[in-house]
C-alpha positions as a printed Julia matrix, in Angstrom:
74×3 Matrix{Float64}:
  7.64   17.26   30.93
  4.02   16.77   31.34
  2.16   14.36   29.41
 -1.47   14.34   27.96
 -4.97   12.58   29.5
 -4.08    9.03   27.67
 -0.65    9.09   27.22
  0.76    6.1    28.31
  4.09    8.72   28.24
  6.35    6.0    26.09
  7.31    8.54   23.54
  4.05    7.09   21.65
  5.31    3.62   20.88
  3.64    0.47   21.69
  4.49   -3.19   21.9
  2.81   -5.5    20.05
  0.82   -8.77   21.07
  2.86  -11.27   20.41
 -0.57  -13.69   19.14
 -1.3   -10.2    17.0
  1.4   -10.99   14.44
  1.03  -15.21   14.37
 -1.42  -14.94   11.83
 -0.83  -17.38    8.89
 -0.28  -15.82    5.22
 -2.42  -17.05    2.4
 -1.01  -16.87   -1.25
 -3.85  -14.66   -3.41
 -3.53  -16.47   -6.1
 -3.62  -20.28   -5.22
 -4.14  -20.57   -1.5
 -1.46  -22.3    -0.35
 -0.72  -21.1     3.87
  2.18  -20.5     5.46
  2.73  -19.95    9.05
  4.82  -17.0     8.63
  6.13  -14.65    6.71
  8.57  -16.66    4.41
 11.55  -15.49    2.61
 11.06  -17.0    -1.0
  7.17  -15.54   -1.05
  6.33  -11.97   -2.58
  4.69   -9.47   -1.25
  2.52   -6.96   -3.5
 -0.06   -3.79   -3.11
 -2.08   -3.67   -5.19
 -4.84   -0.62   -4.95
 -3.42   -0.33   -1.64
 -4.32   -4.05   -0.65
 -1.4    -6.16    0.75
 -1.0    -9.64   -1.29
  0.82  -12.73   -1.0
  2.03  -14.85   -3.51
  3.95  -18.27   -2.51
  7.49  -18.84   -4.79
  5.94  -21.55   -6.87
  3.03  -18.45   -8.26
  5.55  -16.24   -8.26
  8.02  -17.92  -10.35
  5.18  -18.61  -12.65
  4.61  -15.08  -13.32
  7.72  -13.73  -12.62
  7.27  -11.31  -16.03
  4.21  -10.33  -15.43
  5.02   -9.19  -11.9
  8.77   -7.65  -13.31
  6.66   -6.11  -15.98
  4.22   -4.37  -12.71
  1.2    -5.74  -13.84
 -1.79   -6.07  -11.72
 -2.52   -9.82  -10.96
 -5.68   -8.93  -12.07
 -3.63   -9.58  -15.68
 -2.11  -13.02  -15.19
């Protein structure tokens, strides 16, 4: 099989930096960091934005965000 000018010839996939994915999350509503991705946060897109929101924001609004509202709302 030939391959195409550019093509590394991998079937198209790439690995990742490792230093590419290390960046810390930020919660959108309050702030607070974490290094990565943890388990108890929540993850929401919103007008096809990625958000953030650490367990103690989340648990706060936990109808609002079962109810699918924008955060926009809370």
């Amino acid at each position: 099989m030939t391959s195409l000018p550019g093509d590394s010839g991998d079937g198209g996939f790439e690995e990742k930096e490792p230093e590419a994915e290390a960046r810390p999350v930020v919660c959108a509503r309050c702030g607070a960091r974490a290094e990565g991705p943890e388990p108890t946060w929540t993850c929401s897109v919103e007008n096809g934005v990625r958000q953030y929101f650490c367990d103690a924001c989340s648990r706060e609004h936990l109808r609002a965000i079962e109810g699918r509202l924008d955060s926009a709302w809370w």
